[in-house]
N, C-alpha and C positions, 0 to 999 in steps of 0.2 A: 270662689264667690261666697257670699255669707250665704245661712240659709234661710228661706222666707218665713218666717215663724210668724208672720202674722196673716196665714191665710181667713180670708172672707168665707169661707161656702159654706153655709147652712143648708141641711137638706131638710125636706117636705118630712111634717112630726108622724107622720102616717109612714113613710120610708122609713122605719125604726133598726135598723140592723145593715150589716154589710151586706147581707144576702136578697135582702128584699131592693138595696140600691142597684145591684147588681142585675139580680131578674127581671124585675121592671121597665127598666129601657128596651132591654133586651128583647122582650114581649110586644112592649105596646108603644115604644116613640115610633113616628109615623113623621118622616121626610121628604117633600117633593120638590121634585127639580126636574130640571129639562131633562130630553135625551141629550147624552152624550154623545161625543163624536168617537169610537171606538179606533183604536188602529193597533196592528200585531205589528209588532218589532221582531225582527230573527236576532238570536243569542249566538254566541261564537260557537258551540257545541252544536247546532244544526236544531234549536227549540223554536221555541217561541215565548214572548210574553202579551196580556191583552192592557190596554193603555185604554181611559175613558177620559177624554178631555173634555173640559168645559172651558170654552175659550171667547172673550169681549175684548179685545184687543188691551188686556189690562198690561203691564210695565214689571209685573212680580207675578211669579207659577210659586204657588202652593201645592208640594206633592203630597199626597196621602198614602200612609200605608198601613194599609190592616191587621188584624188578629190572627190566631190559631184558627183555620176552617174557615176565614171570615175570606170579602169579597169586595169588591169595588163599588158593591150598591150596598151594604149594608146601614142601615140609620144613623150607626154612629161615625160612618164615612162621610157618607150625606148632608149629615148634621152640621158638621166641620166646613166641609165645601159652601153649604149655601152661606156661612157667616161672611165669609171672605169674596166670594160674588156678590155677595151685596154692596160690598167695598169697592168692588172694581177689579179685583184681582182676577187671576185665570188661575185654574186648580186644575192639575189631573189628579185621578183616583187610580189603581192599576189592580190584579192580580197575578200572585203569585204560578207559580207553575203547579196546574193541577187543581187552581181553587175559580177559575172563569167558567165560561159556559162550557167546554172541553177538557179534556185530559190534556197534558203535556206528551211531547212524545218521548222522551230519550226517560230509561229504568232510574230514576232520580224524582224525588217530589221538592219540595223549599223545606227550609229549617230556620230557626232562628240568628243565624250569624251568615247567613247566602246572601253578602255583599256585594257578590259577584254580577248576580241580579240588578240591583239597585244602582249599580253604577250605570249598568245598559241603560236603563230608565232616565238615568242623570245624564249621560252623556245624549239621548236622544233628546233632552230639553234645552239643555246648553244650546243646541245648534238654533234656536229663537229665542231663547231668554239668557240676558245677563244678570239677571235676579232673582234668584229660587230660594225656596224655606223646605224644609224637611219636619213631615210632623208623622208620627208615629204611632199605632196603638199597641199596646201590651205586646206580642210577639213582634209588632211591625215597628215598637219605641226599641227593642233590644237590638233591631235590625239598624234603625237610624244612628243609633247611640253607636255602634258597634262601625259602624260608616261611617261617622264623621271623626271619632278617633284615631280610624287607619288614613284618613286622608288630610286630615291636618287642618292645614290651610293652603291644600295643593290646589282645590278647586275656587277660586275665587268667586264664580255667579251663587256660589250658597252663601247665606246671608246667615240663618238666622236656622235653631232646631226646636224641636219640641217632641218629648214623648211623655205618653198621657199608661199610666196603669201598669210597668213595665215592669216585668220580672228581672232586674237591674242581675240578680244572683241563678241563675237558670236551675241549677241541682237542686237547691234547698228548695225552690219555688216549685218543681217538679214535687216533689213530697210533698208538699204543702197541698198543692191541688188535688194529690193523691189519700189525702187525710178522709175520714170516714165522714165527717160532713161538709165535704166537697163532692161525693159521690156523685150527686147530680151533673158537674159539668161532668168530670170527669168520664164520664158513662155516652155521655154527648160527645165528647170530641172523639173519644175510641171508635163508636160505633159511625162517624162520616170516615175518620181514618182508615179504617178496616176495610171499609166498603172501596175506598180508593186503592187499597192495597189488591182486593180480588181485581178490581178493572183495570190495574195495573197489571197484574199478571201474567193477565191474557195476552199481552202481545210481549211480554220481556218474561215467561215462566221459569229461564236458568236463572236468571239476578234476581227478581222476587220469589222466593217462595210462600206459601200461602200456609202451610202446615204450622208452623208458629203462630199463627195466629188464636188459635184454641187453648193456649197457656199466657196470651197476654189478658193481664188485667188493670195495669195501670199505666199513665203517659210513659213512667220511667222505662217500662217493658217493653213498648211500641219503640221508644228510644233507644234502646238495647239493641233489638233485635231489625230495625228498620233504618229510622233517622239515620241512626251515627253510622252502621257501616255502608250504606246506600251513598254515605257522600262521605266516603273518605276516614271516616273516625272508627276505633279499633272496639267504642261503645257507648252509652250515655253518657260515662263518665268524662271519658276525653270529649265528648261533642258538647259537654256543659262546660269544661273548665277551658276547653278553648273558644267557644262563642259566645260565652257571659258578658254583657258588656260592662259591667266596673271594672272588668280588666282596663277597657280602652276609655275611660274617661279624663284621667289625668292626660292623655292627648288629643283632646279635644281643644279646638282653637276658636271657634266660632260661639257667638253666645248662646247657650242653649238651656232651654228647661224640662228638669226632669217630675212632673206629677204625678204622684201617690199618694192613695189614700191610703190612712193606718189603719182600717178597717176593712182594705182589700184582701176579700178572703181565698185571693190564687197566689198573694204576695209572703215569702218569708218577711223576718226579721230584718236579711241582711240585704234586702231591698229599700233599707231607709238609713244609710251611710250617712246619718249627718254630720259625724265627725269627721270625713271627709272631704264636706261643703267648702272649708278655710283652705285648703289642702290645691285648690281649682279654682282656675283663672280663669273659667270659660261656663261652665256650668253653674247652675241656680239649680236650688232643691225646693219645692214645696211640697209638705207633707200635712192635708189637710186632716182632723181627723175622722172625717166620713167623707162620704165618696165610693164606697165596692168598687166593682172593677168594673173600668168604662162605663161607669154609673155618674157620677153628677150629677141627676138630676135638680134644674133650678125648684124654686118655692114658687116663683110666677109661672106657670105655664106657656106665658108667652111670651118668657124670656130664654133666653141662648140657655144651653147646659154651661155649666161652669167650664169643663174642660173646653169647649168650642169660644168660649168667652178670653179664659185665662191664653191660649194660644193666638188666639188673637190681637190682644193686649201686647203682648209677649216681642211677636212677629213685629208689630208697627210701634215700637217703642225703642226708642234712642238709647243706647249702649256704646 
């Protein structure tokens, strides 16, 4: 599909930088909405997942899926859900394993290409909706992206995708984040990960060990020595070239939008494949040039962020 080269989004002249679109939201958007109706799904392996539905007897489920560290209430989960409630739609949000109010139980936490998840999630909505969308943020867009490649057009009630901020290239983007001024998140996501890795521990000390932890210093390392062999991968290397998702977008079959901003400062280079765009029958590229990461923020205040807007659009638009 071509790519959108004539994105709209101006951000706020005060948000000057990719860093400050980025921190911003992240600090201070402030989203409310009802309680959710929570329900745990058991996983084939004997786990769990925790599910937060927001349900008006609407005709289309919008799924949500989060960040690195991120959760099923987070603002810019929230954010998204209330656009589409307004509309009428029914949204769940979910958590990953390990990122709800609880620990998971089996020596395993989530990664970026744990599709295996998403489908439990998908086949527990199918059984009331003939009409789902997949929307994504940054880890949780590689996850979608990486899902709807492997499945084609096997599942029919998916409509429509969307990932917003996604490290489309996982290696490069791992550096990238690990760059000296990205130190900040960086140092943020280690220090929730590390701490999940002691609480882990405790109840699996032969599969986790904790002693590695004292020599990690960047995602790549946590990745090394955690992620990739905890689920299978012999290291970061193999657990990024095989969960990357521009591996899986040329089979991708459903219409889907990929959003990045060229000033997202966790995104490489080769997270903006626009030579690719012509390449794909199913996928749309917009790459605005500001935005940070799951930043958008609008110029109106008390207008939608752009990413909860353009997903929107997106979803209820004839293709």
């Amino acid at each position: 599909m071509p790519l959108i080269s004539n994105s709209s989004y101006k951000r706020p002249k005060w948000l000057f930088n990719g860093h400050l679109e980025t921190i911003y939201p992240a600090l201070f958007r402030k989203v409310t909405l009802g309680t959710p109706e929570r329900e745990r799904i058991k996983t084939p392996d004997k786990d769990f997942l925790d599910l937060d539905w927001y349900r008006q007897n609407g005709e289309h489920l919008i799924i949500i899926c989060h960040g690195l560290e991120g959760n099923s209430s987070r603002p810019y989960m929230l954010g998204m859900a209330k656009l589409f409630l307004e509309d009428g739609y029914d949204v769940m949000t979910w958590n990953y394993r390990g990122c709800g109010d609880e620990l998971n139980q089996n020596a395993i936490f989530y990664h970026s290409g744990a599709t295996y998840d998403l489908q439990e999630v998908v086949q527990r909505a199918i059984k009331d909706y003939d009409s789902i969308s997949l929307v994504g943020f940054s880890l949780g867009g590689n996850l979608v992206l990486k899902y709807l490649g492997e499945k084609g057009d096997s599942i029919p009630q998916i409509k429509k995708g969307v990932a917003v901020s996604v490290p489309l290239h996982l290696s490069s983007s791992s550096k990238k984040i690990s760059e000296t001024e990205n130190t900040l998140y960086s140092k943020r996501f280690l220090r929730t990960l590390k701490k999940k890795v002691i609480q882990k521990a405790k109840e699996h000390p032969e599969q986790i060990p904790v002693h590695f932890l004292k020599n990690i210093r960047t995602l790549s390392d946590f990745d090394d020595v955690y992620t990739g062999p905890l689920h299978g991968f012999s290291d970061a290397e193999e657990y990024y070239e095989i969960n990357s998702s521009i591996n899986f977008l040329k089979d991708i079959r459903i219409p889907t939008l990929v959003l990045n901003a060229k000033n997202d400062p966790f995104l490489s280079e080769l997270c903006f494949p626009e030579k690719m765009a012509k390449e794909l029958d199913s996928v749309y590229f917009e790459f605005p040039k500001h935005g940070g990461h799951v930043g958008f923020t609008p110029l109106n205040s008390k207008d939608p962020y752009y990413s909860d807007q353009r997903a929107f659009e997106f979803i209820r638009m004839d293709i």
